[in-house]
C-alpha positions, 0 to 999 in steps of 0.5 A: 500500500502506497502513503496515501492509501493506508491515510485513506485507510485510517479514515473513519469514512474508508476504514472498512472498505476493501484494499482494492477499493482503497487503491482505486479511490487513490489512483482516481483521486489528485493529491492537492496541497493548500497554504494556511488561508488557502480556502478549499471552498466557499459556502454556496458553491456548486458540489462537484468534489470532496477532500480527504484529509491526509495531514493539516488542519482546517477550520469549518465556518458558516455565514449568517445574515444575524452575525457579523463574522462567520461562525466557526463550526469545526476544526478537521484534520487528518483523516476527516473528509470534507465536503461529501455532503454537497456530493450526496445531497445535490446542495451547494457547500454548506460552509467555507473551509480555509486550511489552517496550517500546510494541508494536503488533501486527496481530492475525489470527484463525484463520479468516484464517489458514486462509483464506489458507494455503488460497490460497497454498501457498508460505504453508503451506510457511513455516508448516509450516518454522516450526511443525517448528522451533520445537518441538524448538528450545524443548524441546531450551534447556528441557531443556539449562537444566534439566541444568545445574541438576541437581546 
């Protein structure tokens, strides 16, 4: 196994798929380095990719007509994966996520990621858990933030 499929294989996204399947998402993905500051994307975006985390930081934030700065939602790192909700639920980007130290990332488009759910069912079950939490989760700090504000 190459460097980056065994990162593919620590993530809680991958962990249980095949080593055949990991090395095909690695050769179908393209290694991406961003620069502390470097957005990876923006809230509102169109969704045609996600990223795996291989090694960095990056930090999660959302924009709100009620707040003057974006709230930061999360900080990710090494072996998250960003940006796979917009590819499975057809959405533009929830929120902007900026790498917060040096982060490389392997960039999977939409067509590999459909592919290999398609191929591995415990894969979708991982995908859809993610996909129910993170919504509420995110809405739910958003709105609690935004009462506390109120006068």
């Amino acid at each position: 196994m190459t460097n980056v499929e065994t990162l593919l294989k620590l993530t809680s996204l991958f962990r249980h798929a095949s080593t055949a399947l990991i090395c095909e998402l690695s050769q179908r993905g393209q290694l991406r380095m961003f620069s502390p500051g470097d957005q990876l994307f923006s809230q509102g975006e169109e969704c045609d990719h996600m990223y795996v985390l291989l090694s960095g930081q990056v930090r999660v934030q959302r924009a709100h007509p009620d707040l003057l700065e974006p709230l930061v939602l999360d900080h990710l790192g090494s072996g998250d994966v960003v940006g796979e909700m917009g590819l499975l639920d057809g959405e533009p980007r929830s929120a902007t996520v900026i790498a917060e130290e040096p982060t490389v990332v392997l960039e999977l488009d939409a067509v590999a990621l459909q592919e290999t759910v398609l191929r591995d069912s415990q894969l979708a079950t991982v995908l859809l858990r993610t996909l129910r939490r993170r919504p509420s989760s995110t809405n739910i700090l958003i709105e609690d933030f935004v009462m506390r504000r109120e006068p």
